[in-house]
N, C-alpha and C positions, 0 to 999 in steps of 0.2 A: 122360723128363725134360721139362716143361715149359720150355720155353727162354724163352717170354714173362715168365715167374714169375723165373727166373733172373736174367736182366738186371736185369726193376726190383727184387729183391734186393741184385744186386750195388749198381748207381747206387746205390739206399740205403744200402747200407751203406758208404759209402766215407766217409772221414774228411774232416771241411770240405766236405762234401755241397753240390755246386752249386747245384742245385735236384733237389726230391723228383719220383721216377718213379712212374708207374701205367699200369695197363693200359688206360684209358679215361680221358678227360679230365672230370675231377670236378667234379660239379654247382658248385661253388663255388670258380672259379678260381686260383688262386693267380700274383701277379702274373707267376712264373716256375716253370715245373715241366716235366716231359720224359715223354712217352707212348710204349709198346712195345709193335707189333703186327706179327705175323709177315704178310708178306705171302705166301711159297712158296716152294721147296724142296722135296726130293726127302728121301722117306723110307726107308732101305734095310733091309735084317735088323738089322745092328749097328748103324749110325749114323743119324745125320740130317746134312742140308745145308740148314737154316732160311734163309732171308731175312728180318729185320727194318727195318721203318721203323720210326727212333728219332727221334719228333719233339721238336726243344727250341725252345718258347716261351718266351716276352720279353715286354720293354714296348719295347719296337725290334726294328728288322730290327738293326741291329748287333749289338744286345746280345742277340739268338736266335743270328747267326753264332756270336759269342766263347761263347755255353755248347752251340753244337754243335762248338766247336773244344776244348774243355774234355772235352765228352763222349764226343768221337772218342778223345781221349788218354787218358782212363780205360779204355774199354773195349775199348782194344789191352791194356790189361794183364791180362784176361779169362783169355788164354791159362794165365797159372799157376793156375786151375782145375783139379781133378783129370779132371773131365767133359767137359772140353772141350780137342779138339786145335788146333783154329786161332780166329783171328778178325780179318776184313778188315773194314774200313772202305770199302768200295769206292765211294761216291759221298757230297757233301755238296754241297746245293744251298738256296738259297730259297723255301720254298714257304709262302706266306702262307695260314692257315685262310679260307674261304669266307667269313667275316663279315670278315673283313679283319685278322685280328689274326698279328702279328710271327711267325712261324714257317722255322727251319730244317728239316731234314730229312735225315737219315746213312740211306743202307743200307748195313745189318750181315750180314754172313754169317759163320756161326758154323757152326761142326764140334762136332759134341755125340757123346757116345758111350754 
């Protein structure tokens, strides 16, 4: 199972959708959208233990917080998944993109099976 493919699935498909997810940040920005990239994790016979940074971009540092505090809340709900056993939220910090523009940032650690 692709876990990257997963997530930005899930974020999409949730009902009154925050903002749209991708695996790469899309040539043509959208004022606010959320990007999914496994950083590592241990791969086992049966499962995985992935690491995600789930970055959510704004037009402010606030309003990055409030949709990575949004997105944190969504994707604790992950778990009733049939494919997946757990999912931590284990870190949410500020980390503005390189060109300076408004960015939070969740790592995600996810149990996939």
């Amino acid at each position: 199972m692709n876990g990257e493919a997963l997530l930005v699935a899930y974020l999409n498909g949730l009902p009154g959708r925050p903002a749209e997810a991708f695996m790469d940040v899309p040539r043509d920005r959208p004022a606010r959208f959320i990007t999914v990239e496994r950083t590592g994790g241990p791969r086992e016979h049966v499962r995985e233990l992935p690491m995600y940074a789930v970055q959510c971009w704004a037009e402010s540092r606030w309003q990055a917080s409030e949709l990575a505090r949004v997105t944190a809340d969504n994707l604790e709900a992950l778990v009733s998944h049939p494919a997946v056993g757990r999912v931590a939220v284990s870190s949410t910090y500020n980390f503005p993109s390189p060109d300076g523009e408004p960015r939070y940032q969740l790592v995600v650690e996810l149990v996939t099976v």
